[in-house]
C-alpha positions as CSV (number, residue, x, y, z in Angstrom):
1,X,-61.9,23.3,61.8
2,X,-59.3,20.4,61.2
3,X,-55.8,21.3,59.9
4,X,-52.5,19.6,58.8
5,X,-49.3,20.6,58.7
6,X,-47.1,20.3,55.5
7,X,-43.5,19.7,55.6
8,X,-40.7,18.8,53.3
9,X,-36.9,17.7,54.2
10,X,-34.1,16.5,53.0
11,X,-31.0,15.8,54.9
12,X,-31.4,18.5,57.5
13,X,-32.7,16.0,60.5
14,X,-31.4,18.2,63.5
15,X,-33.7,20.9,61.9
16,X,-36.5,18.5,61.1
17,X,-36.3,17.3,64.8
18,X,-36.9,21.1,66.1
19,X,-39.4,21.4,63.3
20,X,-41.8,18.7,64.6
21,X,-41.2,19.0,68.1
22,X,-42.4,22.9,67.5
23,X,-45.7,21.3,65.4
24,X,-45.9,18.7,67.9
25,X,-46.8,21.4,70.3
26,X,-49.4,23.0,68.8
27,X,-53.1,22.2,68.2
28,X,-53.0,20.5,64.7
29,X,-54.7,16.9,63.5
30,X,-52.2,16.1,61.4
31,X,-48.5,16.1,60.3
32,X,-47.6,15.4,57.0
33,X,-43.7,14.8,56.2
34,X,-42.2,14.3,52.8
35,X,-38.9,13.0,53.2
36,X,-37.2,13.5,50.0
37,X,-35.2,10.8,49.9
38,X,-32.9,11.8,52.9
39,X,-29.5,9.8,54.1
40,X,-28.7,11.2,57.1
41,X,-30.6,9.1,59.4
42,X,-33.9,11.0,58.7
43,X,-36.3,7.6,57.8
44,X,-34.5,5.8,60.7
45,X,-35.6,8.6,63.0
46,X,-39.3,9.1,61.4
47,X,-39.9,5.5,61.7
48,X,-39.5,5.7,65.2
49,X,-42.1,8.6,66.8
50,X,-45.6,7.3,67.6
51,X,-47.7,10.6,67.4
52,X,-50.5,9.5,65.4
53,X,-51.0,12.4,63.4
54,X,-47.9,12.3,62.1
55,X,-48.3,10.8,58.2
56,X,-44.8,9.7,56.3
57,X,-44.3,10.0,53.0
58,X,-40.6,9.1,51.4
59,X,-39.2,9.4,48.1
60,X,-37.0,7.3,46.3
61,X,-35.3,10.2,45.0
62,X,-35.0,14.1,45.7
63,X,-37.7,16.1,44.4
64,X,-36.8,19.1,45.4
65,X,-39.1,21.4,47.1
66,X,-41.3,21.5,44.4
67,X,-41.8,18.4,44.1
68,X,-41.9,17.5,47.8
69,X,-44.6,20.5,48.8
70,X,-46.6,18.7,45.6
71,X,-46.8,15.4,47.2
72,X,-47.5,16.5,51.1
73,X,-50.1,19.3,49.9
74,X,-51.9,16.2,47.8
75,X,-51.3,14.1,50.7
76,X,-53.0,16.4,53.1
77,X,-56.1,17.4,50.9
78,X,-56.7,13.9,49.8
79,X,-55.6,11.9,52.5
80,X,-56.6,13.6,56.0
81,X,-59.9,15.5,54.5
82,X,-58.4,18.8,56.8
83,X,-60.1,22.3,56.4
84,X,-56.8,24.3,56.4
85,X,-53.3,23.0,55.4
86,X,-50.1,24.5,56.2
87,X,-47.0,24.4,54.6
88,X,-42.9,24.7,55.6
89,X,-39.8,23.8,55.2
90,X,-37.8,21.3,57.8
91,X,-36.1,24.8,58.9
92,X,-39.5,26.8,58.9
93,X,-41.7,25.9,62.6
94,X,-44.1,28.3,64.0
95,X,-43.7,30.2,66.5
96,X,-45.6,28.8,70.0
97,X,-49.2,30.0,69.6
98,X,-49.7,30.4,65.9
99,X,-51.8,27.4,65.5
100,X,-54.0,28.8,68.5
101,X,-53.7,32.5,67.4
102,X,-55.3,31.6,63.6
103,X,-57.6,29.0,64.9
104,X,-59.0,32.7,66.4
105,X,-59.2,34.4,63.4
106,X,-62.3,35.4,61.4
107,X,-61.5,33.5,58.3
108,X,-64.6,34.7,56.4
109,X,-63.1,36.6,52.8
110,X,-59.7,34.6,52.8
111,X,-58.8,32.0,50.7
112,X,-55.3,31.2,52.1
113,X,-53.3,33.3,54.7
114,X,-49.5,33.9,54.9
115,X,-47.6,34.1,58.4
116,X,-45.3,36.7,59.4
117,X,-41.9,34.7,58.7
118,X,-39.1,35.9,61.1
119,X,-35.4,34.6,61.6
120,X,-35.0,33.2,64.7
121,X,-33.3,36.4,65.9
122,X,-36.8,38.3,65.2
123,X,-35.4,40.1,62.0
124,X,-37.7,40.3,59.5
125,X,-36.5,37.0,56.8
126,X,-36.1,39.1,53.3
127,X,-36.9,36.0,51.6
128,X,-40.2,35.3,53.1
129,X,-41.4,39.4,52.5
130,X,-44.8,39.0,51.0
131,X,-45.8,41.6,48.2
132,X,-48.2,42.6,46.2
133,X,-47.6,42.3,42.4
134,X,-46.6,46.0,40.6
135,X,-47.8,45.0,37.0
136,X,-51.6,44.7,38.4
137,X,-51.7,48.4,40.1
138,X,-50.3,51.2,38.7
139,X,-49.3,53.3,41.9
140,X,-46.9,50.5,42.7
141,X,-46.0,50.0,39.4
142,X,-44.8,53.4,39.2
143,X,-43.0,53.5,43.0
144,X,-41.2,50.6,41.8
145,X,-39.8,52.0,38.8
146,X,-38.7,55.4,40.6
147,X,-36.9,53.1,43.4
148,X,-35.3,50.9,40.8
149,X,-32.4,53.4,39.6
150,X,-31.7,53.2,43.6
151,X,-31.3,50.2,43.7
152,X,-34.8,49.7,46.2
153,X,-37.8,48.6,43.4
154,X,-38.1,45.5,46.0
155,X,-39.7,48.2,48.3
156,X,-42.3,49.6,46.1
157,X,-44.1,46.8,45.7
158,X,-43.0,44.2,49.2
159,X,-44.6,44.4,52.8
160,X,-43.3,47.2,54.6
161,X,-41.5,46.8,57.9
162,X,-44.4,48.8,59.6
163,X,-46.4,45.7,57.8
164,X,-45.3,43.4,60.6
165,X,-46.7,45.3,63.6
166,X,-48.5,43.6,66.1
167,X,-52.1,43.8,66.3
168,X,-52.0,44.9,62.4
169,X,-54.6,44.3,60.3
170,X,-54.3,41.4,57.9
171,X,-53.5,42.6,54.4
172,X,-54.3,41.7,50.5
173,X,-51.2,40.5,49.1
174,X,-50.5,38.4,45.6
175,X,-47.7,36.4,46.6
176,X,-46.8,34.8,49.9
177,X,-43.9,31.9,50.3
178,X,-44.6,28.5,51.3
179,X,-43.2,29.0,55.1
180,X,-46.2,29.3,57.2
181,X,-49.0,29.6,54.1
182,X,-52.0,28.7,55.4
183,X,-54.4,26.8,52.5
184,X,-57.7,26.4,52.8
185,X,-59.2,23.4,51.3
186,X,-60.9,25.6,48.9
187,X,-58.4,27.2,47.4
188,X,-56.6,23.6,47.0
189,X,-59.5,22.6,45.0
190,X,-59.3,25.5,42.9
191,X,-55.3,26.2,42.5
192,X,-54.4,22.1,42.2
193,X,-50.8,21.9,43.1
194,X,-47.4,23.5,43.0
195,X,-45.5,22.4,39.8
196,X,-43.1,19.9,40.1
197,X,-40.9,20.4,37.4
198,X,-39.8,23.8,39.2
199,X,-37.4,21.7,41.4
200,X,-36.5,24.5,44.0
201,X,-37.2,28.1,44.1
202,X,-39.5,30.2,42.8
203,X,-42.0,27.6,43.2
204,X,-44.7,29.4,45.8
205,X,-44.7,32.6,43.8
206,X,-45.7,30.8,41.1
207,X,-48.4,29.1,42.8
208,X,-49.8,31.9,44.5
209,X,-49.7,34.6,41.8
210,X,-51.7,31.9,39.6
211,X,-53.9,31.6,42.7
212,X,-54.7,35.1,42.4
213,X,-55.3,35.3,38.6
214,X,-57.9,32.9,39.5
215,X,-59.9,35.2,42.1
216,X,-58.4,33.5,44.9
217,X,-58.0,35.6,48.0
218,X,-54.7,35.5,50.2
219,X,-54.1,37.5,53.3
220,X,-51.0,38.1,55.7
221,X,-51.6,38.2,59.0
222,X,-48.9,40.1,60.9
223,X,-50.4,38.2,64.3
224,X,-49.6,34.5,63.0
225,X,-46.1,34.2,63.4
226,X,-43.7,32.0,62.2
227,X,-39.6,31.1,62.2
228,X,-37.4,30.4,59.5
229,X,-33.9,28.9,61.0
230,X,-31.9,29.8,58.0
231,X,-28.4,30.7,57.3
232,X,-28.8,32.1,53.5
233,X,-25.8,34.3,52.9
234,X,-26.1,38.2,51.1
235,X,-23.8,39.7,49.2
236,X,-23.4,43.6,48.2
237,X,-26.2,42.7,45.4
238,X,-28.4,40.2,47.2
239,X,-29.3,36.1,48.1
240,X,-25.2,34.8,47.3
241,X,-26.6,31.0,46.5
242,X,-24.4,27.9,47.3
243,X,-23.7,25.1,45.9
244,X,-23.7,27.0,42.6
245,X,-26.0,24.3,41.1
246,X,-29.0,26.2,42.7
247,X,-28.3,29.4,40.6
248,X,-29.6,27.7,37.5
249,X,-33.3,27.4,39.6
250,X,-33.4,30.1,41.3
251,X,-32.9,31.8,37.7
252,X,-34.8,30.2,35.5
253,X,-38.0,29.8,37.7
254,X,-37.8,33.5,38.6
255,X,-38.1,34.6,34.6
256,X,-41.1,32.0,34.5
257,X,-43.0,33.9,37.5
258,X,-42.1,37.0,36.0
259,X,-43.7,36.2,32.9
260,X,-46.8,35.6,35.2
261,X,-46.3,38.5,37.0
262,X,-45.7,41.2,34.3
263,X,-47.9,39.9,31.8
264,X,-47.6,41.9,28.3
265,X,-44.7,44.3,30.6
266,X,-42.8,40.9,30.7
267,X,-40.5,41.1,27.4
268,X,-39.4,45.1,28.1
269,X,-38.7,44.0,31.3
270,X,-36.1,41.3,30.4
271,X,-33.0,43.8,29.8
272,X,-33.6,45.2,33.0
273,X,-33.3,42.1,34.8
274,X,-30.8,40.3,32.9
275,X,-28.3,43.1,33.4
276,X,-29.1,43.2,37.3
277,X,-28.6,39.9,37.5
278,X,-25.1,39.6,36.1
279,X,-24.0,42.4,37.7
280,X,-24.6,39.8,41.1
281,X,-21.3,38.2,39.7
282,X,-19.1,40.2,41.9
283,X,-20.8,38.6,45.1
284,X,-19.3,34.9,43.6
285,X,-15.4,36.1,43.7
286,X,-13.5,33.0,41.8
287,X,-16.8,31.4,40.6
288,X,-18.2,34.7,38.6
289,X,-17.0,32.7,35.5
290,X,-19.0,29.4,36.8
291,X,-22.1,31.7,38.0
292,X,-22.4,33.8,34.6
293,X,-22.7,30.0,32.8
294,X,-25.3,29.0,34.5
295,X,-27.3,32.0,35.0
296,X,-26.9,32.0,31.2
297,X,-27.9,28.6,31.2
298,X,-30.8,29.4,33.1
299,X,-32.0,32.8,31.4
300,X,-32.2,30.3,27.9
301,X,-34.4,27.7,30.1
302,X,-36.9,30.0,31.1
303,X,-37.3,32.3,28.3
304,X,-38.1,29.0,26.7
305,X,-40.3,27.8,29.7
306,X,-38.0,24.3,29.7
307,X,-38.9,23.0,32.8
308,X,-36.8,19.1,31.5
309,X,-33.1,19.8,31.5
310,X,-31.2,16.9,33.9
311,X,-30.9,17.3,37.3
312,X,-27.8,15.6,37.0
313,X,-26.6,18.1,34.2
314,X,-26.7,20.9,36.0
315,X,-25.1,19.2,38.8
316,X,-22.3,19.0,36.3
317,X,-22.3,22.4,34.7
318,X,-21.7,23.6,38.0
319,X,-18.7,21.3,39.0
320,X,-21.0,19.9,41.4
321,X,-21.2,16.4,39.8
């Protein structure tokens, strides 16, 4: 069984460095980098390493993650011909082993397989939770909408803690994020590629809830572990997201998943979410104002499913410009 790794970066070398060092380690036949169009040294420093499974791919401009996992998972399945590919950010490495640990797994049934994605301090990373989707089973369905009120729906339908054990059995779940997503080379023939209009965010449940509604089987292995070195802030009501810019993405790609998610639940579920999500204003102190435009902004993007607005004008409507 041949597999290659898939990574994406941009301007985040001292994490890239740890990143393949971490891959370098473990028993993989290739490395596939998309550097998206980085300027802090990163090309100068890829140029220069000599491991020949490493394969460089750079962009002229940023593509976002989207766009960058979209390019190294075509990159992998077309150009190294490898059995499994796995994919992560420049701050997502596994941990030492993991490569070993699923090499020893009976693979028969699974389609693609999601790690257990930890921060480096061993917490559990929220944003890395695998779930299974509430719209296509009715006992979660309905836990999710008595937790709601409580502010907790996100535990009627996620992984539970107990989820993560050790020597746990590897679960069905419908979404699982790219850090540490295993992809077998049949479900990349099957699935195609993430889209890369999505930018950032939002992009991996996408792919992998579509990679269910197509009969495509993805398990989470609580055994196969993996790191994410991130600092993401939280507020009172969640993910705070800085530079504001990225509020627009995170936003709008999450009402286009939902709309895959819920299906014919998706338009009563709109109110609900709209008025949780403004209510995430208070975490933003003096830029409320600056986050309500641009969620708004975002909210009329992806009711619309427009996936071509600038880059460069949300960059502006942000004050990021």
């Amino acid at each position: 069984m041949t597999i290659a790794a898939a990574v994406v970066t941009h301007d985040r070398l001292p994490k890239l460095v740890e990143t393949i060092r971490r891959l370098q380690a473990e028993s993989l036949d290739h490395v596939v980098i998309v550097d998206n169009a980085s300027t802090d040294g990163t090309a100068e420093w890829l140029a220069g390493q000599d491991d020949p499974r490493i394969i460089v791919h750079r962009s002229d401009t940023n593509l976002g993650g989207a766009g960058g996992f979209s390019i190294a998972m075509q990159i992998a399945r077309d150009r190294t011909g490898a059995d499994w590919v796995v994919v992560m950010d420049d701050d997502g490495r596994p941990h030492p082993g993991a490569i070993h640990a699923f090499r020893a797994m009976d693979l028969s049934g699974w389609d693609a397989i999601g790690a257990a994605v930890r921060h480096p301090d061993g917490a559990i990373c929220e944003m890395n939770r695998p779930y299974r989707n509430p719209f296509w089973q009715l006992g979660r369905f309905a836990r999710t909408l008595v937790r709601m009120p409580l502010g907790k729906g996100r535990a009627g339908f996620h992984l539970s803690d107990a989820d993560y054990r050790a020597g746990g059995p590897v679960l069905p779940v419908d979404m699982s994020s790219f850090v540490g997503l295993f992809l077998s080379r049949h479900a990349l023939s099957h699935a195609g590629l993430p889209d890369p209009r999505l930018f950032i965010y939002g992009d991996d449940q996408l792919y992998t809830l579509q990679m269910r509604r197509k009969g495509l089987r993805i398990g989470f292995a609580p055994d196969i572990g993996f790191e994410h070195d991130t600092l993401a802030l939280q507020g009172k009501t969640g993910l705070v997201l800085r530079p504001l810019w990225k509020v627009f993405y995170m936003y709008r790609n999450a009402l286009i998943a939902y709309r895959v998610a819920a299906g014919p639940w998706f338009w009563p579920l709109v109110p609900v979410l709209l008025r949780k999500w403004r209510r995430k204003a208070v975490d933003y102190g003096d830029d409320a104002a600056t986050f309500r435009v641009m969620l708004d902004l975002a909210v009329r993007d992806g009711l619309a499913r427009k996936l071509d607005r600038p880059h460069e004008e949300i960059l502006r409507r942000s004050g990021s410009d």
